[in-house]
N, C-alpha and C positions, 0 to 999 in steps of 0.2 A: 504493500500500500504506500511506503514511503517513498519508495523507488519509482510508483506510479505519480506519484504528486511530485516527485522531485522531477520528473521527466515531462512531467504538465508544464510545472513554474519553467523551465531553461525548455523549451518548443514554445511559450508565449513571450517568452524572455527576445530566443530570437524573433519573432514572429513580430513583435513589436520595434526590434533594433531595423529588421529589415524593412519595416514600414516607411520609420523614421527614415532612412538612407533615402528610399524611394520616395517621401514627401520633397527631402534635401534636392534630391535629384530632379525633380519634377518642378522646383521653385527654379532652381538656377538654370533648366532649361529654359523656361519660362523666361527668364529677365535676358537671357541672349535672344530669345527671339523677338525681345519686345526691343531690345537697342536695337538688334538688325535690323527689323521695321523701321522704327524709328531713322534706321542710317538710312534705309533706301530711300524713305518718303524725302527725306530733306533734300538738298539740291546739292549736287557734287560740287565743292569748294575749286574755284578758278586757280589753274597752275601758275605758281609765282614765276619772276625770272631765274631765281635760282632753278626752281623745278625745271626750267626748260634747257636752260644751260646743262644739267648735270644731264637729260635725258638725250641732250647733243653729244657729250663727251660720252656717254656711254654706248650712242649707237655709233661715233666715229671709233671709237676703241674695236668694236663690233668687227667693225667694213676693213679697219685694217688688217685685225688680224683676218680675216678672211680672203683677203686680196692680196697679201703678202705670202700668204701658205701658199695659194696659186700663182705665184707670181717665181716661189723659189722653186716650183713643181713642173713647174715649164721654163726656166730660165730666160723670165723676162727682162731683167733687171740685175742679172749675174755675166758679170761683173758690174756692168752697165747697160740701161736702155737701150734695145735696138737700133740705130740710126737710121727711122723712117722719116724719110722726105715727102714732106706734103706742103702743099701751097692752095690759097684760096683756087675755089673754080673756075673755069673759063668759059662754064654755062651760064650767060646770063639769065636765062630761061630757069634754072634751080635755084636761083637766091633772088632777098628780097633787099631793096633798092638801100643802098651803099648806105644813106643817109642815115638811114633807119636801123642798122646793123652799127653804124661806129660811129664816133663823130671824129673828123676827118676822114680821113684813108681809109677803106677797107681793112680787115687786119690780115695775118699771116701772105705776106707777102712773099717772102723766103722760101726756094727750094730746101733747104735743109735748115732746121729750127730746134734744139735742144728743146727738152720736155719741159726745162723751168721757163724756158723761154715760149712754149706755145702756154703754159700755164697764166704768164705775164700777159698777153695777147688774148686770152680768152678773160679775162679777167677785168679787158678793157675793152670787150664790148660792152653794148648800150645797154643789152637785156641777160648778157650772160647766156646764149644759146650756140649751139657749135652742130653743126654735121657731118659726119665724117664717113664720105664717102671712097670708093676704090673698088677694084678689080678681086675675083678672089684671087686669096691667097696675097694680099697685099697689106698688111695687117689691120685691119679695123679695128678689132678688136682687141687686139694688142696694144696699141695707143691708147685706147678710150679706157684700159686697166690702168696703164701707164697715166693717164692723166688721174684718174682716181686715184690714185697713189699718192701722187704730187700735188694734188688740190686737199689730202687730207695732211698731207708733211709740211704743207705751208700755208693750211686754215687760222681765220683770225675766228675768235670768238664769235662774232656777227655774221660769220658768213655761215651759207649752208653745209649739210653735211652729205658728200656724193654717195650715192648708192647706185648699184649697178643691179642693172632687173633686162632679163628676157622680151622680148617686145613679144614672140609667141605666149608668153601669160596672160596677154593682156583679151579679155574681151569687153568689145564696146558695147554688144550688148546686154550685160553684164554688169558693168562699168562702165558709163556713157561719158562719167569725168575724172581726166586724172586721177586727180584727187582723190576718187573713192579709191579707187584700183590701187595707187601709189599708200595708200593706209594700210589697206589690208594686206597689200604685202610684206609691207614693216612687219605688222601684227603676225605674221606667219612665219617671217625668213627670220626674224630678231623677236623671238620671247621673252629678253630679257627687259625689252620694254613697256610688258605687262606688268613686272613686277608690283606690287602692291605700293611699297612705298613712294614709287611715282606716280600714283595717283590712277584716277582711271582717263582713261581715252588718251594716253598719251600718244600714239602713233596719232593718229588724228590730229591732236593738236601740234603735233609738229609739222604735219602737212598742210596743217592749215596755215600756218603763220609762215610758210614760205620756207622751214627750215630743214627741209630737203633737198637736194640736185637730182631729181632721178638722171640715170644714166644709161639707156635703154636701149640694148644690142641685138641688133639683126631682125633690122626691119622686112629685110628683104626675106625671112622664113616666113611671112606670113603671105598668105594669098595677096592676088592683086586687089582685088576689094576693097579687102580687111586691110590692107594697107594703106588704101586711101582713105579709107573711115576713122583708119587710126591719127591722121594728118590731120584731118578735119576736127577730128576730138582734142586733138591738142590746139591747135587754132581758135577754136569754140571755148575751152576753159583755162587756156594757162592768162593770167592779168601779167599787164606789165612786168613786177617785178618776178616773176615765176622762171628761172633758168633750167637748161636740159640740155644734153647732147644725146646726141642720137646716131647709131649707124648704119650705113645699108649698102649694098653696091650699086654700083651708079647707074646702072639699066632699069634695076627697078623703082629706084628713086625716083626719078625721070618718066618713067611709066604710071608711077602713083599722082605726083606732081600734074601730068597730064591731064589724067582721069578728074583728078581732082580741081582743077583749074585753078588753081592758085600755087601760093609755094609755104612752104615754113615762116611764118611771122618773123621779121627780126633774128634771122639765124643765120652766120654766118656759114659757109660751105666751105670744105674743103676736099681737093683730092690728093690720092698719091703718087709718086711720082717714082719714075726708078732710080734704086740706087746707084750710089758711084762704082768703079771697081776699088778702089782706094778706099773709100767709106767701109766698102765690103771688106777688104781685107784689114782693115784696124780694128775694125769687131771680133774679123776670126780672133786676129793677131791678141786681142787680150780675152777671149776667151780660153784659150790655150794655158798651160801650166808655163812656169817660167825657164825650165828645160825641159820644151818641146821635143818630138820626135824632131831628128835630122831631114828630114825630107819637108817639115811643116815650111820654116825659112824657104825654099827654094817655091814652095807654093803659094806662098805668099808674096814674092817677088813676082813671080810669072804672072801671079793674079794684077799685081800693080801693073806690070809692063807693060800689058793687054798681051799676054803671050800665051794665055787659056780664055782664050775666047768665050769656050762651049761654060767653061767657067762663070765668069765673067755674068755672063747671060744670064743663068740659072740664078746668079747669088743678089741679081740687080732685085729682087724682088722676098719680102720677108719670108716668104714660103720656102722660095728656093737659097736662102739664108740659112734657114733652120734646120731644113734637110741635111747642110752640111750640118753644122753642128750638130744635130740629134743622132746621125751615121757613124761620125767618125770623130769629131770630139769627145761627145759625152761616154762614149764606151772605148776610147781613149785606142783605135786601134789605128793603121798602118794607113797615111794616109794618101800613099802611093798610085794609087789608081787617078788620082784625081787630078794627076800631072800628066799620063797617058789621053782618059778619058774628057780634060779639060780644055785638050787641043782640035779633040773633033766634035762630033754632033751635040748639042745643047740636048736633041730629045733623048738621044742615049746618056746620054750623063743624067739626066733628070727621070729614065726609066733605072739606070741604076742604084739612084739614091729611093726611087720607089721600092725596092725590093727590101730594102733596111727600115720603110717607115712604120711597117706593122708593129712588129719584134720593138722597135725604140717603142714604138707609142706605149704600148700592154704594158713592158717591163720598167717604165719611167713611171706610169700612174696606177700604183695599186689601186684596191679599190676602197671608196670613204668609208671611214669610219665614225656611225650616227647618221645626222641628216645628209641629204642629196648634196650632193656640191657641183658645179655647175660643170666643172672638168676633171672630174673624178668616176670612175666607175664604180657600179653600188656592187656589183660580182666578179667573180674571177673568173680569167679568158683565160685559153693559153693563146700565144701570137701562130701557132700553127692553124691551131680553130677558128682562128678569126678570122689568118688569110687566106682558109678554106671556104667558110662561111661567104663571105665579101667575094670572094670571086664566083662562088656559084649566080649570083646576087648579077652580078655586073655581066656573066653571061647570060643571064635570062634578058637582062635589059639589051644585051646587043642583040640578041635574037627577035627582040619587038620591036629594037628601034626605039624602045621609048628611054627616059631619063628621067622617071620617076618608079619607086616604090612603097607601094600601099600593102598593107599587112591584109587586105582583102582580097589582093592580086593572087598571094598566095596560094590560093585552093586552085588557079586558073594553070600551075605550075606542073601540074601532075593530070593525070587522069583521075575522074571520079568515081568511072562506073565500079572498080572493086571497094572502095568504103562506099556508095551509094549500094549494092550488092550485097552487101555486110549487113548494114544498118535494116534495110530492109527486109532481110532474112530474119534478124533477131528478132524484129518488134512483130514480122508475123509470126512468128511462133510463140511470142507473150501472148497477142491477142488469141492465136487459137488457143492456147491452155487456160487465158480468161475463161473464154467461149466453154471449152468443154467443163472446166467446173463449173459454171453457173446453171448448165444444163445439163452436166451429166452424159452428154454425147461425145465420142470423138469424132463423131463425121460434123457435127457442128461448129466444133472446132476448125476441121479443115476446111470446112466451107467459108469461115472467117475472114482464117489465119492465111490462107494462099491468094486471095483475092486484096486481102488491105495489103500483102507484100509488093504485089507488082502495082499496085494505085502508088503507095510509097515511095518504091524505086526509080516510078516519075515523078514526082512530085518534086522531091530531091534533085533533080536535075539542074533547074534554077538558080538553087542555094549558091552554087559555088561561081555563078556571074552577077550576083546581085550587089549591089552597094551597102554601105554599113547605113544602118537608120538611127533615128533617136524616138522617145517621147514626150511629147509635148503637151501637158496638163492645162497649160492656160487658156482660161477662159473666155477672156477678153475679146473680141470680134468675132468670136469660134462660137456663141451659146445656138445660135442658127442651127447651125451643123450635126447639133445634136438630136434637132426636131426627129431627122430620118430617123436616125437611131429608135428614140421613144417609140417613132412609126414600129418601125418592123418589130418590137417587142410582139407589142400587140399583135401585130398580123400575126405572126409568127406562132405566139402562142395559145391566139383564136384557135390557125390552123389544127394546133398540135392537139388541142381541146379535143376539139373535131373528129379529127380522123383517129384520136386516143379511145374517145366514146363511143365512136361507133366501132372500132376493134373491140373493146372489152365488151359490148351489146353485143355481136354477131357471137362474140367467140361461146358467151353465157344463157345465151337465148334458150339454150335448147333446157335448159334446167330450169325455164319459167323467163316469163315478163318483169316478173319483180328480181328477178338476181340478177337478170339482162342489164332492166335499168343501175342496179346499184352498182353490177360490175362497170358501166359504160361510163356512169357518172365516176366513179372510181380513178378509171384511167386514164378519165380527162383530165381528171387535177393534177395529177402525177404527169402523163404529156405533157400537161399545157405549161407547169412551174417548170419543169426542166426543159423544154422549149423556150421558154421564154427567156430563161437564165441565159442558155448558150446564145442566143441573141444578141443578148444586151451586152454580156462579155465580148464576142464577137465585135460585136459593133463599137465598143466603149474602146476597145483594141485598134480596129481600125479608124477612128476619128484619134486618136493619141499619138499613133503610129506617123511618123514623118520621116523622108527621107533627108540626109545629112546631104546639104550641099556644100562640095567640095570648095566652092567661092568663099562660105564664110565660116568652115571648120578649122581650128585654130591650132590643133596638132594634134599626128598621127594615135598618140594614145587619149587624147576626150575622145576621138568617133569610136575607138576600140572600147573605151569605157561605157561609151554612149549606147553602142549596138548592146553592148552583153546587157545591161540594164535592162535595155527594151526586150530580147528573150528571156531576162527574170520575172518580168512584168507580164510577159504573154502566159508562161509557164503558171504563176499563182493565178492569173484567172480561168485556165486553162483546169487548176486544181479544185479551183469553187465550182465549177459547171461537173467534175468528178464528183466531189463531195455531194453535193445536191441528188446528182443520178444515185448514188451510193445510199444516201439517207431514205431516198423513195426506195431503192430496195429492198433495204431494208426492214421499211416498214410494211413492207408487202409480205413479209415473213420468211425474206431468204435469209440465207445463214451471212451472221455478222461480218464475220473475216472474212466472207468471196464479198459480200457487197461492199464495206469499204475498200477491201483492196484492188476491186476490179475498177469500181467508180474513179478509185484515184490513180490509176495506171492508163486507162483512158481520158479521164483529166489529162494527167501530163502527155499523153500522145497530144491531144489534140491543139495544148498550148505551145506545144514545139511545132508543130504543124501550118498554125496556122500565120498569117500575116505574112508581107511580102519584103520584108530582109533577114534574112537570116547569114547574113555575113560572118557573124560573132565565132556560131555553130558552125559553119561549111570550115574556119580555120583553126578549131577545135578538132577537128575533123581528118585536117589538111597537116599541121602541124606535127605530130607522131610521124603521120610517113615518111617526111623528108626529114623528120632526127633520125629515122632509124637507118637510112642511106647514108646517113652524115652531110648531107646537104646544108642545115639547117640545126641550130641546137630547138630542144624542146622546148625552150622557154624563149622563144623567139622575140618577142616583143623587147623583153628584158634586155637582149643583146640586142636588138636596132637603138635601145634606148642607151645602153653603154657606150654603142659605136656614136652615137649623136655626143655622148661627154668627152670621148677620146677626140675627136676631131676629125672624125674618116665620113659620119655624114653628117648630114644638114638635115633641117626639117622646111618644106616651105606648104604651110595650111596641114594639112591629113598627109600629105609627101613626105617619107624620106628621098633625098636624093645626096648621092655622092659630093660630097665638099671639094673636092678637085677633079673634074672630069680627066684631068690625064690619070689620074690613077685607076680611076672606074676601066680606063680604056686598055690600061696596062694590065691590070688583072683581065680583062676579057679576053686579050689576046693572047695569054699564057707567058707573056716573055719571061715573069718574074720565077714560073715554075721551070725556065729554060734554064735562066740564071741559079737557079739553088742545083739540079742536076749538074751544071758544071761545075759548083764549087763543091758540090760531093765527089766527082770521080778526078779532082784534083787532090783532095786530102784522099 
């Protein structure tokens, strides 16, 4: 008894501590969520100048070191600056009128202008905007790092802070202003400007108050369009004082320019120009170690004297700059060839440095570690796979004649009738073995299953010429469109009524008038809801359903992202018009597991089935085969999207396309697999 009362008092002992805790607990939730209230009703407190200052210094701390890691990774600025020669344009047709751009003179007058000195020069234009046009392979983008660099190593407090962004990220519409677009990239690419102690909104308000430089590279990857649209969007929202540089090459510039009938506000132009051989050889000459190979000296003379021509040529331009250096500098070997091959042909001396540019690229940039980085790879290649890969690639394109690659093309690469043959086999013999469990027959089954294999096997045909689509939810100008839609329900599921009730009347008649009618009415509900359903999914599918045009798709992976979405999308409503069939079955009293599992396997047929892109799927499809030939790695995407960081291709709208056409031409025509055969049967 004592034990019992003593076990009563210590169980109400704790029974009341734990109460107490849980009141504790229940009060100080309570007063957090009533400050939090309270914090959010009140009005966010305006950012001091301190606050903005310190969120400058910390997104320039940001940009550099992220532009200095890329800058030691590609040896931009090792030992020194590339000596690219650029001078204003001599399209009066691309720039806007002299006054307006500087007061006096024009700026960048100068064939050849130190980076502190185009930094001085940019500095004194009116609006602070720069465009930096060129040929590929001339470096655009190499400057426009190079001036980010030297505009953050010699930023005054007041001035802005350059950030460099993708012109492919940008959608207008999307982002119809700068300013949005230029925020939320901050907010994405720099999180550390969310941090809490700076307040909130601070990308924003650093955009807003002008204290940003976007610095926005390769315009020319974007469609013609979107390119013009993008000219116009910054025309329409940058004010006076709002500065930007910008790059593109010069055809498409011109073409945008065009289209768009005007030019760049207030921006000065520039293009580039070839280098010296002198200029050329003072870069070699200090990238070099300070006892060089014996034979460098004698290349470097030659190169001065104009006594390698083929030389000379190749190195007049930052591409073919680099080439040398990426070949035969940075992996420090013999650089003898280039005193043979520098007296003859430019294009063989520039197909020999192509055979070395894989192998340099792969083994100079591992792949990033954390987020994306704009010249870093997110996986590991090896350079044999690559320039397996790349050259299957560049022959398919010389056999079409064309200069573009679409990850949709893909399926068009192979023949489809053995996976369209495959596919269609499988899914008929799923639906006959639906068929036969539901009814217990196997000839019902093959009556099914053999007849939806060959409607399939056509059907599938399509798939792998079709274009990538998207879906498109808005409602806005579209609520019309919907009318047909709500039509056919109805008709639809009238019909299904219909011919529901009089099946289930004929079939019951013979057991009385009154089972007739109850079965006929019976099987009209069930027809008519499941009619009505696949309708409306149907049709809610195809009003959503749009095709991706090419003119204003913004890069190869949104349409890939885009398409798969729209087959996720067809797919779940494809599973509701299953479920629905499956629930009627079931309440008809067939057995649980056949009815939902057959409802929901003919669901998923029919959402894979239906609608008219299936791009996504045909290169799901496509994909496997050509890994398993070695054509192609399986994660195809992933590696067009690594080759776009390495610098082998470009993206221009939904396109990949080779960033140096002599190299696309050099892998097509095998010479580089000539070249590696003879340096095997010489070792």
């Amino acid at each position: 008894m004592k034990i019992a009362i003593e076990g009563a008092i210590a169980i109400g002992g704790a029974s009341a501590l734990s109460t107490t805790l849980g009141v504790i607990t229940l009060g100080k939730n309570l007063s957090d969520f009533r400050s939090w209230w309270r914090k959010r009703r009140a009005p966010a407190p305006a950012p001091t100048s301190a606050d903005i200052d310190t969120a400058k210094d910390i997104l320039a701390g940001l940009v550099t070191q992220q532009w200095r890691d890329e800058t030691a990774l590609r040896s931009l600025c090792d030992p020194e600056p590339m000596p690219l020669p650029w001078r204003s344009t001599e399209h009066r047709e691309l720039t806007d009128h002299p006054e307006i751009i500087a007061k006096g003179t024009v700026a960048f007058p100068g064939l050849q202008v130190h980076i502190a000195g185009m930094v001085r020069n940019f500095r004194a234009l009116r609006c602070r905007r720069l465009v930096i046009l060129g040929d590929p392979g001339t470096g655009k983008t190499t400057l426009a790092v190079q001036l980010v660099l030297e505009l953050l190593r010699t930023r005054q407090p007041e001035e802005p802070v350059p950030v460099m962004l993708s012109a492919a990220r940008w959608d207008d519409r999307v982002h119809p202003r700068l300013q949005d677009w230029l925020a939320e990239s901050l907010a994405l690419d720099y999180p550390a400007l969310r941090a809490e102690n700076l307040g909130p909104g601070t990308p924003e308000t650093l955009v807003r108050r002008g204290e940003v430089l976007p610095v926005i590279d390769g315009l020319d990857e974007l469609p013609a369009g979107a390119r013009a649209d993008i000219l116009a969007a910054l025309n329409r929202t940058m004010c006076e004082t709002d500065q930007l540089i910008l790059t593109c090459r010069t055809e498409q510039f011109a073409e945008s320019v065009e289209q768009m009938g005007d030019v760049l506000t207030a921006s000065a132009v520039i293009e580039s120009q070839p280098m010296s051989a002198a200029a050329a050889a003072d870069y070699l000459q200090a990238c070099l170690p300070p006892v060089p190979r014996p034979v460098w000296p004698r290349v470097l003379e030659a190169l001065r004297t104009g006594a390698l021509p083929a030389l000379s040529q190749v190195a007049s331009t930052s591409m073919g700059l680099w080439l040398v250096r990426a070949t035969y500098i940075a992996p420090r070997v013999d650089p003898a060839p280039l005193l043979e091959l520098g007296r003859g042909s430019a294009v063989e001396l520039h197909d020999h440095l192509c055979d070395q540019l894989i192998p340099a690229l792969v083994n100079a940039r591992p792949p990033a570690d954390g987020p994306a980085q704009p010249f870093r790879p997110q996986h590991a290649w090896k350079p044999e796979q690559v320039d397996r890969w790349l050259t299957y690639l560049s022959r398919q394109l010389s056999l079409s004649q064309a200069h573009d690659v679409a990850w949709w093309y893909l399926a068009g690469y192979m023949s489809s009738l053995p996976v369209r043959m495959g596919v269609a086999t499988a899914i008929g013999i799923g639906i006959g073995i639906a068929f036969t469990v539901m009814t217990g027959q196997p000839a019902a089954g093959v009556s099914a299953g053999l007849p939806s294999a060959i409607v399939i096997m056509v059907l599938l045909g399509p798939w792998f010429t079709e274009p990538p689509g998207h879906v498109d939810f808005h409602f806005r100008g579209r609520l019309t469109e919907l009318l047909p839609v709500l039509r056919d329900v109805l008709i639809v599921g009238a019909l299904g009524a219909l011919v529901g009730g009089l099946t289930g009347f004929l079939l019951a008649m013979d057991a009385g008038l009154t089972v007739g009618m109850e079965a006929g009415l019976k099987a009209a509900k069930e027809i008519a809801l499941v009619s009505a359903v696949w309708s409306g999914v149907l049709g809610l599918i195809g009003w959503a359903e749009r095709p991706t045009i090419t003119a204003t798709a913004r890069s190869p992976r949104s349409t890939w992202q885009a398409d798969r979405t729209l087959t996720v999308i067809r797919i779940v409503g494809g599973l509701v018009v299953g479920s629905v069939a499956g629930g009627i079955w079931l309440y008809t009293n067939t057995n649980s597991s056949v009815a939902i599992i057959t409802g929901l396997l003919l669901g998923l047929l029919l959402g894979i089935m239906v609608g008219r892109h299936h791009a996504w799927l045909a290169y799901k499809l496509t994909v496997p085969r050509l890994a398993t030939k070695g054509r192609l790695p399986l994660r195809a995407m992933a590696f067009f999207d690594d080759a776009h960081r390495l610098g082998l291709l470009r993206t221009e709208g939904p396109y990949y396309q080779f960033r140096h056409i002599e190299l696309q031409q050099h892998l097509a025509n095998g010479q580089h697999l000539a070249s590696e055969k003879k340096q095997r049967s010489v070792h």
